[in-house]
C-alpha positions as CSV (number, residue, x, y, z in Angstrom):
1,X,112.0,59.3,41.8
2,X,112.0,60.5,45.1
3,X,111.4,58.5,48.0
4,X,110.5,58.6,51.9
5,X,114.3,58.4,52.7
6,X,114.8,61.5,50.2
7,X,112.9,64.0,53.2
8,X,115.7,63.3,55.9
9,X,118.2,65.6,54.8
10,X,117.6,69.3,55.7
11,X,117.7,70.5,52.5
12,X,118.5,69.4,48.4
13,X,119.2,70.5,45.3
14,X,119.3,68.6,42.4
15,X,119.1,69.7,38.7
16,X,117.9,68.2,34.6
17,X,118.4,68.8,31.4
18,X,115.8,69.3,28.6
19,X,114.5,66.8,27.2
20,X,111.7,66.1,24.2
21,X,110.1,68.8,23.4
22,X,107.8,68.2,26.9
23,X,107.2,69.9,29.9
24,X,110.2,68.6,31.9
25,X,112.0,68.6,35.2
26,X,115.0,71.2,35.6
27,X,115.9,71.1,39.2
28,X,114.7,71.1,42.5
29,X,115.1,72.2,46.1
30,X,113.4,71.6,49.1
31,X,114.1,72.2,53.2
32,X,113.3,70.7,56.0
33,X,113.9,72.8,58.5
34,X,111.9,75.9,59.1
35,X,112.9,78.9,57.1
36,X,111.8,82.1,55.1
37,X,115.3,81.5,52.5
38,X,113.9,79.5,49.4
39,X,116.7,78.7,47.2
40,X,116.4,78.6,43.4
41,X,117.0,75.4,42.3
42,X,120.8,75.1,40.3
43,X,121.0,75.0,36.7
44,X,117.5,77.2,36.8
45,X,117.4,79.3,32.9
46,X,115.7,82.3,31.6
47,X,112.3,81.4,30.7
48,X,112.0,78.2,33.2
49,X,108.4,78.5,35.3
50,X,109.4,78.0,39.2
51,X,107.0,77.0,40.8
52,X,107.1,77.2,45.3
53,X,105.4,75.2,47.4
54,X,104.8,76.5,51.0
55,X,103.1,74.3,53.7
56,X,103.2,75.9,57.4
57,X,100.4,75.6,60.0
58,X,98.6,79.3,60.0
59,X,98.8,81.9,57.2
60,X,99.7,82.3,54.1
61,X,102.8,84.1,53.0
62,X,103.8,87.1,51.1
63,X,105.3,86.7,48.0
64,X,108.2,88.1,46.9
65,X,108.1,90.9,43.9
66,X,107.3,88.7,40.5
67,X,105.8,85.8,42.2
68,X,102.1,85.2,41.3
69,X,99.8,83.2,44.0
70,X,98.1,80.1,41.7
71,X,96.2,78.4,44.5
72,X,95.7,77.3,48.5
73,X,94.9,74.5,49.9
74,X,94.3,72.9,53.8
75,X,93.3,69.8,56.1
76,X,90.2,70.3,57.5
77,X,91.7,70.4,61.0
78,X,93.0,73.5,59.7
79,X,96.6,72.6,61.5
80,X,98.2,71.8,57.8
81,X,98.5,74.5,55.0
82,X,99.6,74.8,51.7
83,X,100.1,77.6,49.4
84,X,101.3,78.1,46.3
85,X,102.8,80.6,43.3
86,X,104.7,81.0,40.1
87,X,107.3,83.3,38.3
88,X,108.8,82.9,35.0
89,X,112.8,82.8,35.3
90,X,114.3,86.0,34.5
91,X,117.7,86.5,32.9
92,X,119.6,86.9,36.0
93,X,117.4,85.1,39.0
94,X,119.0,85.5,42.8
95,X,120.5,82.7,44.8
96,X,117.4,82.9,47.0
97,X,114.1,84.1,47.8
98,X,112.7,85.5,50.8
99,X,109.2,84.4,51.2
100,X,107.6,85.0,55.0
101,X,104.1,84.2,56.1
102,X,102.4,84.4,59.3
103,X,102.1,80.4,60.0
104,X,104.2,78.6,61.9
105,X,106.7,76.1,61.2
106,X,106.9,77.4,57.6
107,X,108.4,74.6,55.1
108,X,108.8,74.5,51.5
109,X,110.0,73.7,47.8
110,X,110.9,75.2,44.7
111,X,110.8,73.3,41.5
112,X,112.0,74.3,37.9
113,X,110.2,73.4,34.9
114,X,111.6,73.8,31.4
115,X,109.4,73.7,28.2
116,X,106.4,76.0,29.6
117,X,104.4,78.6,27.9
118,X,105.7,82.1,29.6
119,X,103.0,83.8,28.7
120,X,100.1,82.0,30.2
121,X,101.8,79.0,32.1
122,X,99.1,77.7,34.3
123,X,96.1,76.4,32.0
124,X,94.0,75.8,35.3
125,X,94.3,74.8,38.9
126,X,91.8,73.3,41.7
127,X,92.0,72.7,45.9
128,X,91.3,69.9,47.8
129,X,90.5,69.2,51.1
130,X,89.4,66.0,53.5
131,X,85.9,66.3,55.5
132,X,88.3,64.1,57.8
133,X,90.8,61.6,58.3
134,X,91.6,58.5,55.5
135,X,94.2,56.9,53.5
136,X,93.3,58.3,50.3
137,X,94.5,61.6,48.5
138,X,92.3,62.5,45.9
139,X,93.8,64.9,43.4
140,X,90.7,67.4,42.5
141,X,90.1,67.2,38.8
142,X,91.0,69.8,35.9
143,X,90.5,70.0,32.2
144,X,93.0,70.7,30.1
145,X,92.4,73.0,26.9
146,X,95.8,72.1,24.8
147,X,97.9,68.8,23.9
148,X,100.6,67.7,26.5
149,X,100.0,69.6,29.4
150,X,101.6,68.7,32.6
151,X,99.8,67.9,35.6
152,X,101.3,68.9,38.6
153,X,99.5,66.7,41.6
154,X,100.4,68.0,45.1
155,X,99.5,66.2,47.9
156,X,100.3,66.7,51.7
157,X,99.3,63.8,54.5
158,X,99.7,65.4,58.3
159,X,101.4,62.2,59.5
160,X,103.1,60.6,56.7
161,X,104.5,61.0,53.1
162,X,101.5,60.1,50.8
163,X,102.6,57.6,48.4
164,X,103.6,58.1,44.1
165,X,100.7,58.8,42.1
166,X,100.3,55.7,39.6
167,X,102.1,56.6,36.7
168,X,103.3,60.5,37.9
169,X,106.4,61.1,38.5
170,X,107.4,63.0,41.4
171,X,109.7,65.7,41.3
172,X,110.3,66.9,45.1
173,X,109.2,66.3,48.4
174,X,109.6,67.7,51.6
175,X,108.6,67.4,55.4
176,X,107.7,69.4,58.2
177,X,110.1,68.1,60.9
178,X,108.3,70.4,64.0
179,X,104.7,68.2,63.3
180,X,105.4,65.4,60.8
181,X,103.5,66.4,58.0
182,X,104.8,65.5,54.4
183,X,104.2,66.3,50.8
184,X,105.0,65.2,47.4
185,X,105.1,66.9,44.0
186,X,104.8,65.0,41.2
187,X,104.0,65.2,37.4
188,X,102.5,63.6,34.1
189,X,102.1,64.8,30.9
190,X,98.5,64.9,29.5
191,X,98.7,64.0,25.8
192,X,95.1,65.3,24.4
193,X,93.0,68.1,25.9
194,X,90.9,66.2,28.7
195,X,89.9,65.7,32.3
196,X,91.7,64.2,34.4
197,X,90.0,62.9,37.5
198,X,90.6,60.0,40.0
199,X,93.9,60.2,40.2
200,X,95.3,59.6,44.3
201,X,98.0,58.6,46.7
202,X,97.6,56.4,49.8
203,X,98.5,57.3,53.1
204,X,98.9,54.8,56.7
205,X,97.8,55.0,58.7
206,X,94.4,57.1,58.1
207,X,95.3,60.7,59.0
208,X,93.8,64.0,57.3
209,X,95.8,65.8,54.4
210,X,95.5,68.2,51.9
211,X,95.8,68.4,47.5
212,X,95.9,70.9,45.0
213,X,96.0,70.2,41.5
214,X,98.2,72.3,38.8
215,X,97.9,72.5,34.9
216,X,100.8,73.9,32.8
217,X,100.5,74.9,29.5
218,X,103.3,73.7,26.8
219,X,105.5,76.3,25.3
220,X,104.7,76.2,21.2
């Protein structure tokens, strides 16, 4: 698992292998330093979702040719920003993407996941925001429609890098170097069609943030 140490480097890429049958992990990358380059993470297949994470201070970006927006979200303070969007892996994928927005300060991620549906990969997604500052993320809820979904919980505190979700896993992080804000992606499966709700991450000290909550649909 990634941990606070893991956002001091300016940039990583790491890769995974399938696994079970599940919605898994291939790779990920992250920067922090400000940039409009997003680099597809190694080891990234035909068929893989990507999923990129973009968190800036101002608006949102324009995606590159393929990419579909899935959701936004923002602190109330309306300083941090994060936005969102998919594409399914095509046979011969670039090193890079260019993704520009309008925001300042423009961070981000790109994760690989294998094992998703490429037809309809996001069951469902939801936004969260604070009505001011605390030291609890709460993910916003979603119900999922099919056996062992993953939910993909991504959380952003302004000052500090919220901590694990109980019993998610988290994929990638990243932070903002300019202003200090920090995010974590991380994942569970969800075994039977239901809602998940309540799930959060703490943050200290109390400081506002922002969450967005992702469902992806297993490939069958």
């Amino acid at each position: 698992a990634f941990t606070a140490a893991s956002v001091l480097s300016q940039s990583s890429n790491i890769t995974f292998t399938d696994g079970d049958g599940l919605i898994g992990l291939r790779g990920a990358w992250s920067t922090n330093a400000s940039t409009t380059t997003y680099t597809v993470p190694t080891n990234t297949k035909p068929n893989d979702l990507m999923i990129a994470v973009i968190q800036n201070n101002g608006a949102g970006p324009t995606w590159p040719t393929g990419w579909t927006q899935i959701n936004t979200g923002r602190s109330p303070d309306f300083t941090v920003f994060i936005y969102t969007a998919y594409k399914i892996a095509g046979d011969s994928e670039p090193v890079s993407y260019t993704i520009s927005s309008g925001g300042a300060n423009q961070i981000g991620a790109i994760t690989s996941y294998y094992n998703v549906d490429t037809t309809s990969p996001i069951m469902t997604n939801s936004s969260a925001t604070t009505g001011g500052s605390s030291t609890t993320i709460t993910y916003p809820s979603i119900t999922t429609t099919a056996a062992d979904a993953a939910h993909i919980a991504i959380g952003v505190g302004k000052a500090n890098l919220p901590s694990d979700p109980s019993t998610y896993t988290v994929d990638n992080t990243f932070q903002n170097a300019t202003y200090s804000a920090l995010a974590n992606i991380a994942r569970k499966t969800i075994s039977t069609a239901s809602t998940v709700s309540g799930i959060t991450s703490t943050l200290s000290p109390s400081q506002q943030w922002a969450s967005l909550s992702i469902a992806l649909r297993k490939l069958t």
